[in-house]
ROBA-280180 format. One record per atom (N, C-alpha, C): x, y, z; residue in one letter; atom name; chain; residue number from 0. Coordinates in nm, 2 decimals, always signed. Layout:
<atoms>
x	y	z	aa	at	ch	i
X	Y	Z	A	CA	A	NUM .
...
</atoms>
This chain:
<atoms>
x	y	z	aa	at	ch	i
+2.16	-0.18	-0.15	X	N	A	0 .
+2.02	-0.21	-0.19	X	CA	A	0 .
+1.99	-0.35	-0.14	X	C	A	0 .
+1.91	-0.36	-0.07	X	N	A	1 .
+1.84	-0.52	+0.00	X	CA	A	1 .
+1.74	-0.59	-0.10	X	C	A	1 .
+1.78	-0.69	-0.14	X	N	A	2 .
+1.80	-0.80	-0.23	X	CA	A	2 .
+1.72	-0.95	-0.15	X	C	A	2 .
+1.65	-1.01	-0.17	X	N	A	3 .
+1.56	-1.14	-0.11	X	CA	A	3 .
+1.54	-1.19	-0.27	X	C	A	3 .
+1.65	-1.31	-0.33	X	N	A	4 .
+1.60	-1.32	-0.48	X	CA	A	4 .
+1.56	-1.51	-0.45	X	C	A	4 .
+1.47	-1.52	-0.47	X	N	A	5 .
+1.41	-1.68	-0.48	X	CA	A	5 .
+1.44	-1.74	-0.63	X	C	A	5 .
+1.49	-1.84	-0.60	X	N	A	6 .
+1.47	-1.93	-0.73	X	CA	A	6 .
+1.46	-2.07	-0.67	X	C	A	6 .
+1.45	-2.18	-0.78	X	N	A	7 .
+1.40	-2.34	-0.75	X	CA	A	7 .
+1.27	-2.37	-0.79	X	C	A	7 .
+1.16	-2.26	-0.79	X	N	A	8 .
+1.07	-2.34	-0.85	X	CA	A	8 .
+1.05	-2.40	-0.98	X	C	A	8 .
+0.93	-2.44	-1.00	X	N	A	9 .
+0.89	-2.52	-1.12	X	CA	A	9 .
+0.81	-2.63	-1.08	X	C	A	9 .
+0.75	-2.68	-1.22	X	N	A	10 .
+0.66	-2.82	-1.18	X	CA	A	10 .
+0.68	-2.90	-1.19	X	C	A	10 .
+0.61	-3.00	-1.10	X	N	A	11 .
+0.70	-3.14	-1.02	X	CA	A	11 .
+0.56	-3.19	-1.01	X	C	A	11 .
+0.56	-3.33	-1.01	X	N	A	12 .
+0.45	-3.47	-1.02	X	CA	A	12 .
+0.43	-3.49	-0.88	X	C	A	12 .
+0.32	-3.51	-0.81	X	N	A	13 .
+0.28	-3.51	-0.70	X	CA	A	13 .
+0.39	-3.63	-0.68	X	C	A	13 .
+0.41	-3.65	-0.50	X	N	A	14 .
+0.55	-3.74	-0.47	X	CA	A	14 .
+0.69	-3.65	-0.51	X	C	A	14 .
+0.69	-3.60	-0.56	X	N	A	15 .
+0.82	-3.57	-0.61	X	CA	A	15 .
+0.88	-3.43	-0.54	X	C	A	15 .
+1.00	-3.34	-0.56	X	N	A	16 .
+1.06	-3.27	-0.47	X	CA	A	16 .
+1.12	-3.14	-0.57	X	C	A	16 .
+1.11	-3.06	-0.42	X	N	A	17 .
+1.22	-2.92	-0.48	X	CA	A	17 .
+1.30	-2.85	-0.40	X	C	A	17 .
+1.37	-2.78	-0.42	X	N	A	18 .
+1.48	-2.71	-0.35	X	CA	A	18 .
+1.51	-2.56	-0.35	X	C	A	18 .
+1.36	-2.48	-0.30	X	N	A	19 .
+1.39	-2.37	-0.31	X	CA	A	19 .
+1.53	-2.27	-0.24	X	C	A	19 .
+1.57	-2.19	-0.30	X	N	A	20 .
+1.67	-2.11	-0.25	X	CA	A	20 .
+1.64	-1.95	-0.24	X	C	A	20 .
+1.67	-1.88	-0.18	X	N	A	21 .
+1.68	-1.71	-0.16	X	CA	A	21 .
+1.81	-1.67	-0.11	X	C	A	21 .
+1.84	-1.61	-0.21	X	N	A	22 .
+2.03	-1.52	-0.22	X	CA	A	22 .
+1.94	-1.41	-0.16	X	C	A	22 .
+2.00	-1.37	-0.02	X	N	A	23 .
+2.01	-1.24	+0.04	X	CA	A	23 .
+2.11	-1.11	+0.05	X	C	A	23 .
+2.07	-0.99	+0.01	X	N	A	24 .
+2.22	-0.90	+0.01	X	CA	A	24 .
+2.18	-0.81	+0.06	X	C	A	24 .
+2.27	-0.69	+0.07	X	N	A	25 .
+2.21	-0.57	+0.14	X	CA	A	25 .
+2.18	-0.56	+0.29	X	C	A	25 .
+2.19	-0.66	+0.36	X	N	A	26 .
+2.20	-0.64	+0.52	X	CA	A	26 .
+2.24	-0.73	+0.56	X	C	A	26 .
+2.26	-0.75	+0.70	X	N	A	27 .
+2.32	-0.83	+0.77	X	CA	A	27 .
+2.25	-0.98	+0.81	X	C	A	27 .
+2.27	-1.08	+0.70	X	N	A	28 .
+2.13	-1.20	+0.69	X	CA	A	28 .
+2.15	-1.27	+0.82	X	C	A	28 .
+2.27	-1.26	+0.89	X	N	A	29 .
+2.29	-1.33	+0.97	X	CA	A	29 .
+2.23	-1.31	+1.10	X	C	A	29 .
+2.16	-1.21	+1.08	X	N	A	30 .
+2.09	-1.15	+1.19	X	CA	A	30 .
+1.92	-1.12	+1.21	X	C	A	30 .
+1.84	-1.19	+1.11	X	N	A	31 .
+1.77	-1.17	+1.06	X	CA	A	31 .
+1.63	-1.33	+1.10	X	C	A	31 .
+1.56	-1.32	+1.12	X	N	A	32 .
+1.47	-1.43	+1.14	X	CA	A	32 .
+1.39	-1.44	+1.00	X	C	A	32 .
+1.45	-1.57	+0.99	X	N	A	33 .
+1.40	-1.59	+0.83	X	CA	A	33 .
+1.28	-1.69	+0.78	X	C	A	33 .
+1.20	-1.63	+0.70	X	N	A	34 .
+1.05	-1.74	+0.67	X	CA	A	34 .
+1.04	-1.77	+0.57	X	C	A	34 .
+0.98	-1.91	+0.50	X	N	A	35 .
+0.91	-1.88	+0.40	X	CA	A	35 .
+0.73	-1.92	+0.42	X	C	A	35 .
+0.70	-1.79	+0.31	X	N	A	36 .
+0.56	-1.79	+0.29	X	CA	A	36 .
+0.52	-1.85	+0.16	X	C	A	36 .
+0.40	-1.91	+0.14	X	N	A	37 .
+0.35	-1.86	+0.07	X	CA	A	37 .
+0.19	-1.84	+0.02	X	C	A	37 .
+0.15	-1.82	-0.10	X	N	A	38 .
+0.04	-1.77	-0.14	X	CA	A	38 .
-0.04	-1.84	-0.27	X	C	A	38 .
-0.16	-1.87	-0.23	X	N	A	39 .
-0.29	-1.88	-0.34	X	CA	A	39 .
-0.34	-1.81	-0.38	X	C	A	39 .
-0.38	-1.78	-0.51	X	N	A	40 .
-0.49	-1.62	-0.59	X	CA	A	40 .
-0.55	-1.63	-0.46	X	C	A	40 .
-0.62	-1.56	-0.42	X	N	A	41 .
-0.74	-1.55	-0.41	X	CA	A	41 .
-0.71	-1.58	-0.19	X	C	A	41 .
-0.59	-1.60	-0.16	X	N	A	42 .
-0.64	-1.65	-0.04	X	CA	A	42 .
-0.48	-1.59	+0.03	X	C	A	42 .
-0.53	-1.58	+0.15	X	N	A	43 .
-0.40	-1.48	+0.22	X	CA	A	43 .
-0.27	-1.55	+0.23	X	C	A	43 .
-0.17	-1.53	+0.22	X	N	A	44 .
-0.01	-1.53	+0.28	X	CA	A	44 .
+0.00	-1.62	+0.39	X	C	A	44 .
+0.06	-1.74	+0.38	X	N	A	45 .
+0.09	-1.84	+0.50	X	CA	A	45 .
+0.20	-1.84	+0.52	X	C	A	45 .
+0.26	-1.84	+0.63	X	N	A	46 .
+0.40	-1.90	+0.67	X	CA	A	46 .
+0.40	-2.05	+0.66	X	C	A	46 .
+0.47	-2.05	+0.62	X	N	A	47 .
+0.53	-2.24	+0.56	X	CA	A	47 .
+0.62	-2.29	+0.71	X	C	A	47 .
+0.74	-2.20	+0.71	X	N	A	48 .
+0.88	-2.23	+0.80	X	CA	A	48 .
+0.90	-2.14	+0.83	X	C	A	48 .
+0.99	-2.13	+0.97	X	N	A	49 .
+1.04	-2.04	+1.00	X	CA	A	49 .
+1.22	-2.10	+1.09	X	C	A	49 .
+1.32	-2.00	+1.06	X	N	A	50 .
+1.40	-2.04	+1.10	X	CA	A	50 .
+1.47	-1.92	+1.15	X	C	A	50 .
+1.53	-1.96	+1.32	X	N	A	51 .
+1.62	-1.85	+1.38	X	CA	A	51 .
+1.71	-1.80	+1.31	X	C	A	51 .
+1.81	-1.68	+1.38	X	N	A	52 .
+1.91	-1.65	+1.33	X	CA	A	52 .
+2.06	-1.77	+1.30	X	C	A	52 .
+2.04	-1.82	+1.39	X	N	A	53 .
+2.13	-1.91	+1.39	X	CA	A	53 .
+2.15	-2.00	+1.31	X	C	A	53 .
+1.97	-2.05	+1.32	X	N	A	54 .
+2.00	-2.21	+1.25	X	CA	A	54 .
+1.88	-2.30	+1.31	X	C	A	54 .
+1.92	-2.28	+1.49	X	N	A	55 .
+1.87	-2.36	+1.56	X	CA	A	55 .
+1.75	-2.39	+1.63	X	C	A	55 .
+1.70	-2.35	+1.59	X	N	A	56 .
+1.57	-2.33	+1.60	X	CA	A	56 .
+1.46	-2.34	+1.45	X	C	A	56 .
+1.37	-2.49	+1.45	X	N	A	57 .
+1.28	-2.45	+1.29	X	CA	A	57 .
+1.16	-2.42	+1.37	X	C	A	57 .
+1.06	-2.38	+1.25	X	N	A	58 .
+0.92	-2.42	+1.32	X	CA	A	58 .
+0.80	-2.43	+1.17	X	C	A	58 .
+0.77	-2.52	+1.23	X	N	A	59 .
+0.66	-2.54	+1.10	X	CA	A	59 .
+0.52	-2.55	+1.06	X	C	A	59 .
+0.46	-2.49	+0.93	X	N	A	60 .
+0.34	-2.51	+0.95	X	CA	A	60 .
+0.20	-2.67	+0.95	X	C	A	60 .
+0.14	-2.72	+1.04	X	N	A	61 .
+0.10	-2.83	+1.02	X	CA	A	61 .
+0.12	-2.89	+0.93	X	C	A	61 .
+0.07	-2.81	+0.82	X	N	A	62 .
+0.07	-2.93	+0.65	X	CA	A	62 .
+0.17	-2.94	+0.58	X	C	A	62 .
+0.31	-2.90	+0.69	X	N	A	63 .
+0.45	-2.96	+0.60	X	CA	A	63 .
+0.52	-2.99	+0.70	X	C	A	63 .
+0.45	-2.99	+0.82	X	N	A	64 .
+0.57	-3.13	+0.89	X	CA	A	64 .
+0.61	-3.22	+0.86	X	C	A	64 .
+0.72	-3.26	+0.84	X	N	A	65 .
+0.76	-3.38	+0.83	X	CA	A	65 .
+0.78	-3.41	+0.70	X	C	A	65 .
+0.73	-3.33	+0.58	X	N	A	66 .
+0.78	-3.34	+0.46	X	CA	A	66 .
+0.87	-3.20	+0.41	X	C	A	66 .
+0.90	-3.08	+0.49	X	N	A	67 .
+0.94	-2.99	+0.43	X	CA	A	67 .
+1.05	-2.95	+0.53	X	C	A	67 .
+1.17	-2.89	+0.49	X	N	A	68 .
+1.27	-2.88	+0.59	X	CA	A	68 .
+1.34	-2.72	+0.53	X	C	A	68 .
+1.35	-2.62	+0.63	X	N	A	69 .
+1.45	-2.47	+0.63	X	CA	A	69 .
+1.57	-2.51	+0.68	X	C	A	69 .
+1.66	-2.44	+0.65	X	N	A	70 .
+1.80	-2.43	+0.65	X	CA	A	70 .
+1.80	-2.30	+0.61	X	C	A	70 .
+1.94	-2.28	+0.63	X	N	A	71 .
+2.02	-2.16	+0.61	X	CA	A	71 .
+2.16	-2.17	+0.63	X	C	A	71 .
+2.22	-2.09	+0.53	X	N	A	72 .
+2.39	-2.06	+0.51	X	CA	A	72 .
+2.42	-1.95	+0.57	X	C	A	72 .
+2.48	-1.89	+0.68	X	N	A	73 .
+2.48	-1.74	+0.71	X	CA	A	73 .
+2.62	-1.72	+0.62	X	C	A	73 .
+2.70	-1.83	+0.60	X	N	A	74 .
+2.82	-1.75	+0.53	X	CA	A	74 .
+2.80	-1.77	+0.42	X	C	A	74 .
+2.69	-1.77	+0.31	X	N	A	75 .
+2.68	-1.75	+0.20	X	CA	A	75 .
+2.52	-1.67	+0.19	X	C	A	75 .
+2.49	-1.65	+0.28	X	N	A	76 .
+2.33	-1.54	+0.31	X	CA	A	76 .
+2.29	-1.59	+0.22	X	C	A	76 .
+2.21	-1.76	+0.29	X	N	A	77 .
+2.13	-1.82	+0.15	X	CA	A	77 .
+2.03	-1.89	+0.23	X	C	A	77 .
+1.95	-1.89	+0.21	X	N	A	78 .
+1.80	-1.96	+0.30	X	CA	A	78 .
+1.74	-2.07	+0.20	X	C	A	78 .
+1.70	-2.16	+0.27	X	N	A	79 .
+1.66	-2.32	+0.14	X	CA	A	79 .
+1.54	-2.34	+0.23	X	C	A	79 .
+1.45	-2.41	+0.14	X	N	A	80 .
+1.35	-2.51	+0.17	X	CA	A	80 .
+1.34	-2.61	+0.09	X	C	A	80 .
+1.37	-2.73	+0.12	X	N	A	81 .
+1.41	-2.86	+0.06	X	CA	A	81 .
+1.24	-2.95	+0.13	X	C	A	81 .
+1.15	-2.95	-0.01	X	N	A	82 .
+1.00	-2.98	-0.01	X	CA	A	82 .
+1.04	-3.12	-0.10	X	C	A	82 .
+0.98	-3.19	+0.00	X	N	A	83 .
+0.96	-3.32	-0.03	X	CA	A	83 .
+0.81	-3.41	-0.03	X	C	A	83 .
+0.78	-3.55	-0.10	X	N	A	84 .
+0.67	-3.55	-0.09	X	CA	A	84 .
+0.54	-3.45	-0.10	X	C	A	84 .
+0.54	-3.39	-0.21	X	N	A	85 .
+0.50	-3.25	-0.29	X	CA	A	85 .
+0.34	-3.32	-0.32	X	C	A	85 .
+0.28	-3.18	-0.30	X	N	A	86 .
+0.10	-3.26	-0.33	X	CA	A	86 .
+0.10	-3.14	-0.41	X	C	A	86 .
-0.04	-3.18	-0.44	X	N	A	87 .
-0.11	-3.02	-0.55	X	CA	A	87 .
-0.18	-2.94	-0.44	X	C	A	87 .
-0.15	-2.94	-0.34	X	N	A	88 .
-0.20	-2.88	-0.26	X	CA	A	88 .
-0.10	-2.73	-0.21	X	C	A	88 .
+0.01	-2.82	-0.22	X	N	A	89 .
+0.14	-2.74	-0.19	X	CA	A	89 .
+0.14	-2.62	-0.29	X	C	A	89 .
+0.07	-2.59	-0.44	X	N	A	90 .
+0.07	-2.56	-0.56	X	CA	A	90 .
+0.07	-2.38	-0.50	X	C	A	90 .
+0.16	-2.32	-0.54	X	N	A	91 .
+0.12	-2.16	-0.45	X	CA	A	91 .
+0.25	-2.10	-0.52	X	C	A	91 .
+0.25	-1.95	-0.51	X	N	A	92 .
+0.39	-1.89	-0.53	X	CA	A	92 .
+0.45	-1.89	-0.38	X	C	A	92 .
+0.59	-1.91	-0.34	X	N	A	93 .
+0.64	-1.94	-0.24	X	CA	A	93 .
+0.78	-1.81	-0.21	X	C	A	93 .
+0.77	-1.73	-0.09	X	N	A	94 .
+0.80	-1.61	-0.08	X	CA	A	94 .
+0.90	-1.64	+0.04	X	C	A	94 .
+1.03	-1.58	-0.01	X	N	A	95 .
+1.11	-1.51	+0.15	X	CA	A	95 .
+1.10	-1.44	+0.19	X	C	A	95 .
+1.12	-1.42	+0.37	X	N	A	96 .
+1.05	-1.30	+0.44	X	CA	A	96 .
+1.23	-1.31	+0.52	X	C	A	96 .
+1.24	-1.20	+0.56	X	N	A	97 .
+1.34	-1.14	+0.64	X	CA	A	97 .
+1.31	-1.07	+0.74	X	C	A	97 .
+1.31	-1.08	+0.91	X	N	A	98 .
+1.26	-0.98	+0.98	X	CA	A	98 .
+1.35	-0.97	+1.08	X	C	A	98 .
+1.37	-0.84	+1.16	X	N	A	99 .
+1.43	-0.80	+1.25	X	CA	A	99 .
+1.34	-0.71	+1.34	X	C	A	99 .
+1.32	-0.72	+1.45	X	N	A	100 .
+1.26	-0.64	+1.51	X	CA	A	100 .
+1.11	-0.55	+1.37	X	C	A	100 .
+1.14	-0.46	+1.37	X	N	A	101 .
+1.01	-0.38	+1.27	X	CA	A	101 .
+1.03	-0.35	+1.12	X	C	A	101 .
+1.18	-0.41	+1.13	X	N	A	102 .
+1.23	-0.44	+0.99	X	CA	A	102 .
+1.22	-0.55	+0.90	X	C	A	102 .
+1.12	-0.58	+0.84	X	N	A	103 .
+1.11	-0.68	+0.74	X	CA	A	103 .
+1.12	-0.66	+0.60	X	C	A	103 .
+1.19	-0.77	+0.55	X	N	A	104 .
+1.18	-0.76	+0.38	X	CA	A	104 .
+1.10	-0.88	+0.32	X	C	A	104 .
+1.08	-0.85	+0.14	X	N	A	105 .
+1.03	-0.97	+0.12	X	CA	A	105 .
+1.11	-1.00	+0.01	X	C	A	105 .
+1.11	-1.14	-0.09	X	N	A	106 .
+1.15	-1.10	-0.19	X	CA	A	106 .
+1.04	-1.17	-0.31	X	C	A	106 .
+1.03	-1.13	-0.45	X	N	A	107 .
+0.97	-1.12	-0.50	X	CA	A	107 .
+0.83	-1.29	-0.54	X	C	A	107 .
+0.92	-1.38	-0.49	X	N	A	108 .
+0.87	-1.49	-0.53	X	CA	A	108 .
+0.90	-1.59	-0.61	X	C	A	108 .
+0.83	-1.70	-0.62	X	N	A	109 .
+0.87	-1.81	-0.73	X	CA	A	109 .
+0.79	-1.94	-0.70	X	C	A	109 .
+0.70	-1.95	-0.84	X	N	A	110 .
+0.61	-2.01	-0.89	X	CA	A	110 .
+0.68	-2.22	-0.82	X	C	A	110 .
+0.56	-2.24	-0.76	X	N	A	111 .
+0.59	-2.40	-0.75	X	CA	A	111 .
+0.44	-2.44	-0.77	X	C	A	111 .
+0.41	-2.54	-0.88	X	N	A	112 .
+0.31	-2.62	-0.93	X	CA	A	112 .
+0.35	-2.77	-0.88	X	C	A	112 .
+0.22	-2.84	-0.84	X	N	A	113 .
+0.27	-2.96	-0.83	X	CA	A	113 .
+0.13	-3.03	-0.92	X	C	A	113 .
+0.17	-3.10	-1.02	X	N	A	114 .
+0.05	-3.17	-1.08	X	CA	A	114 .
+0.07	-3.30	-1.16	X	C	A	114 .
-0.02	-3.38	-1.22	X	N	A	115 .
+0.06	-3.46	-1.33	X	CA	A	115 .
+0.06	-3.45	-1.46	X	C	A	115 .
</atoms>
């Protein structure tokens, strides 16, 4: 059964930081092009990061250059986003994606607020 389980969120004071994680199972993560997204009520699905199979390769969206960074473990099939310098803008549920060729997964999400 294919598994994408996020945790790390929570709320954090603008300036301040978090360390999302997603435990992957059920296929081969190491082979997989991995994103995070995420989402506002009301407003469509962004990709945040993206990161190759490997590792070596990030790519980012404008408004977290330079303050947000992907990683990945392939020998522990674990994907991170380490968000630094956190605004209330950033404020959204924040989603792993998994894709292969026409195979994609998602996993269910996790709430990040940033406010004071």
């Amino acid at each position: 059964q294919v598994q994408l389980v996020e945790s790390g969120g929570g709320l954090v004071q603008p300036g301040g930081s978090l360390r999302l994680s997603c435990a992957a199972s059920g296929f081969t993560f190491g082979t997989y092009t991995m994103t995070w997204y995420r989402q506002v009520p009301g407003k469509e699905r962004e990709s945040v990061a993206t990161i190759t199979k490997t590792g070596g390769t990030a790519i980012y969206a404008n408004s977290v250059k330079g303050r947000f960074t992907i990683s990945r473990d392939n020998a522990k099939n674990t994907l991170y986003l380490q968000m630094n310098s956190l605004k209330p803008e950033d404020t959204a549920v924040y989603y792993c994606n998994a894709q292969s060729g026409f195979v994609e997964y998602w996993g269910q999400g996790t709430q990040v607020t940033v406010s004071s």
